[in-house]
N, C-alpha and C positions, 0 to 999 in steps of 0.2 A: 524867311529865307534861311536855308541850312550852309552853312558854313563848314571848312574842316579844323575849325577851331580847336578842339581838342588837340589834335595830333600836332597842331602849333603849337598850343602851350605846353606840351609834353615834349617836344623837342627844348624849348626854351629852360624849363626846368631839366632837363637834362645839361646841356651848357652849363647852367646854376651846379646844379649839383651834383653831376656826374651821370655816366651811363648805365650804374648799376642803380633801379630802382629801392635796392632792401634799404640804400643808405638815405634815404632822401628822408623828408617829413612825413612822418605820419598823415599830417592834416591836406598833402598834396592829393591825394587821392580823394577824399572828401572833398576839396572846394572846388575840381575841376569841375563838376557839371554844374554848381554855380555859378561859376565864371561863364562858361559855355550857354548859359539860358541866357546870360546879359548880351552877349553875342547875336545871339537867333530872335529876341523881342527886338536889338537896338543896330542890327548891322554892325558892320567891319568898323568906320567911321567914327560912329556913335558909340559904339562898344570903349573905342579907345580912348575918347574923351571922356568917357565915365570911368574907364580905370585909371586913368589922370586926376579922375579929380578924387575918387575913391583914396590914390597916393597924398593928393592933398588934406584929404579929411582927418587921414589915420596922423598924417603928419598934425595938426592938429590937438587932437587927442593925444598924444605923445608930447606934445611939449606943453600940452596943460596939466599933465600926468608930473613930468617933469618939474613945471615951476609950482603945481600945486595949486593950482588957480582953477577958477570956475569952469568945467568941462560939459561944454554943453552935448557931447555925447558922437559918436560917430555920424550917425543917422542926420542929425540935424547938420552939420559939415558937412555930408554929401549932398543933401539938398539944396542947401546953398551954393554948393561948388558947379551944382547940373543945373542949377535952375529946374528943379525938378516938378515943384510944385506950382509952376508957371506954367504946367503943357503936362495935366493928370491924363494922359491915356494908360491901355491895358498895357504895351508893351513897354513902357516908365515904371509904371508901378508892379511890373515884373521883376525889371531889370533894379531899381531902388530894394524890395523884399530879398530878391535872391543874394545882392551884394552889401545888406544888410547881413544875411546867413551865414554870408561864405565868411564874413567879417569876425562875426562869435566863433561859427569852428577854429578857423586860422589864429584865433588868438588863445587859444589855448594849447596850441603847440609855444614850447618856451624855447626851443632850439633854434625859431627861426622867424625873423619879423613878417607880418604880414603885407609891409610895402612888398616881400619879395615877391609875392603871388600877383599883386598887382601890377607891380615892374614887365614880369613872366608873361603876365595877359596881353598888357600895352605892347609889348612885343610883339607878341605873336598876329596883335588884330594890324598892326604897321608890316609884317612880313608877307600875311593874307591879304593888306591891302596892295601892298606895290606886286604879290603874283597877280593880281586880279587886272589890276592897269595894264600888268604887263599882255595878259590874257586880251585884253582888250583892243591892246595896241595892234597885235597881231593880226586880230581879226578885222581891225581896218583897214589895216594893211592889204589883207587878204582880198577883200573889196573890193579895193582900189586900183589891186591889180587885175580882177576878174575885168573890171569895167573898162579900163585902158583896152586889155585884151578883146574887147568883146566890141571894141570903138574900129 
C-alpha cells in the first residue's frame, strides 16, 4: 500500500530543522526513501513501531558505545526490539535491510544523531495515521447518514 509518507516526514524534518532545506542534514535526503520503503513493505502502524524500536536499538548502541561495553551491533537490537526474526516475510526483511541502510548512511552525518530521523519517521507514520482514522471516521459518517436518509 502507498502512503504519502515522504511528504510527512519532510514536513517533520522541517519542524526539526527549519524550512530552508540547504540548512538541514546532508544524510536527510538520502535516508528518506529508506524510511519510506519501511512504510510501504510494513504500513502506517507497523512502520511506527519499527521506528520505535529502530529509536531503541540506536539508543542501545549508544550507550554501549558510551560505557564501552560489549555492542552487539544495531542490527541485532533491532531484531530483538521487532521481534523480527519471529515473522521472516518479504515485507520484514525489507523493511529490517532498508532500516539497517538508512542506519549506516545517517551515522555518518556527525552534525546530527540518528534517533533524529527516527523520531521524524515515528511522527510522521502517528500523523498519517490519525489523518487516515480521521478519513475513515468521515466516511462512516457518511454512510450512516446516506442510510438513515434512504430509511
Amino acid at each position: 500500500m502507498t502512503y504519502d509518507f515522504g511528504h510527512h516526514f519532510t514536513r517533520e524534518l522541517a519542524n526539526r530543522f527549519g524550512p530552508d532545506t540547504a540548512s538541514w542534514p546532508a544524510t536527510a535526503e538520502r535516508v528518506t526513501p529508506f524510511l519510506a520503503i519501511v512504510v510501504d513493505a510494513l504500513g502506517m502502524d507497523e512502520g511506527l513501531r519499527w521506528f520505535e524500536a529502530a529509536r531503541k536499538a540506536h539508543l542501545r548502541v549508544t550507550e554501549t558505545e558510551r560505557d564501552r561495553s560489549y555492542n552487539f551491533g544495531f542490527a541485532h537490537y533491532l531484531d530483538t526490539a521487532t521481534g523480527a526474526h519471529e515473522n521472516v516475510t518479504l515485507p520484514v526483511i525489507a523493511a529490517f535491510e532498508t532500516l539497517k541502510a538508512a542506519y549506516k548512511v545517517a551515522r555518518h552525518e556527525d552534525s546530527t544523531d540518528v534517533d533524529v530521523y527516527f523520531e521524524c519517521a515515528a511522527q510522521a507514520c502517528s500523523r498519517l495515521g490519525a489523518a487516515r482514522r480521521e478519513r475513515v471516521q468521515q466516511l462512516e459518517q457518511g454512510r450512516e447518514r446516506r442510510a438513515a436518509a434512504a430509511r
